[in-house]
N, C-alpha and C positions, 0 to 999 in steps of 0.2 A: 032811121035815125042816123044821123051822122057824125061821127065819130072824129075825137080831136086831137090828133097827135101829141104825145107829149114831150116827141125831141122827130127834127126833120133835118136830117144833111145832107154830103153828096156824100157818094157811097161808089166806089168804079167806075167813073164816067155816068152816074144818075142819080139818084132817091133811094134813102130809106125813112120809112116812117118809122117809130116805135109808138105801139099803144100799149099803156099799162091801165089795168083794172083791179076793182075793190077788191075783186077776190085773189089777188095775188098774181093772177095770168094776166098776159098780155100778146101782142104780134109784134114781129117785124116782119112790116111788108116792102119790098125791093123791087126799084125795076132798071134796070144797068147793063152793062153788059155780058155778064157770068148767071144771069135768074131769066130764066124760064119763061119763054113769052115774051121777052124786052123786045127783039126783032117786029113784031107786032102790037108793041105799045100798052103789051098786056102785062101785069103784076103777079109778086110770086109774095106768099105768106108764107110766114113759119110761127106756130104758137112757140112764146115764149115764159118762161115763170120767172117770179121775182125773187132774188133772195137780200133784202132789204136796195140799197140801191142797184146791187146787180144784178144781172139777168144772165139765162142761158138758155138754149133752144132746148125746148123739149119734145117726144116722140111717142110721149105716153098716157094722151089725152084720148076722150070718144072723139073730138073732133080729128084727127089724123095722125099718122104715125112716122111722119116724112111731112118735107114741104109741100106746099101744092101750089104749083105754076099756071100759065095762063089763064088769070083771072083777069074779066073785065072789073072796071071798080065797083059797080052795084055787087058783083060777087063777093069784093073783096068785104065791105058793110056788110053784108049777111056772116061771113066769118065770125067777124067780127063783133057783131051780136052775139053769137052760138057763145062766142072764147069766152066774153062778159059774162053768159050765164052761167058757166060751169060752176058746177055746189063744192065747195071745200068739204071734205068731210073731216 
């Protein structure tokens, strides 16, 4: 599945995408020159949550507890999916 940004700018000299999702989560995924993997054209996530328009990075999901850097973009879509599915309890 491919997933559709809901805000895309420049970000350090590159990209960041923001996804946000039903269930309140979302990413920012970055690739520039301060994220992980940009030298090789690769993308870094970071799950984020929503708190009605804003957002902040979060560390305390099953999906990871830190960013995670060098991702090709089919990686970054499998994320990306996981982030979508997480159950609010």
């Amino acid at each position: 599945m491919s997933h559709v940004p809901m805000k895309e700018r420049a970000l350090n000299g590159g990209t960041q995408k923001v996804y946000r999702f039903d269930n309140g989560f979302g990413a920012s995924v970055v690739q520039h020159s301060f994220s992980y993997g940009s030298e090789c054209g690769q993308w870094e996530l970071a799950v984020i949550k929503f708190d009605d328009d804003d957002w902040h990075l979060t560390y305390d999901t099953e999906i990871t507890d830190d960013v995670i850097g060098r991702l090709e973009w089919p990686e970054v879509e499998t994320y990306l999916g996981q982030i979508a599915a997480i159950q609010v309890a």
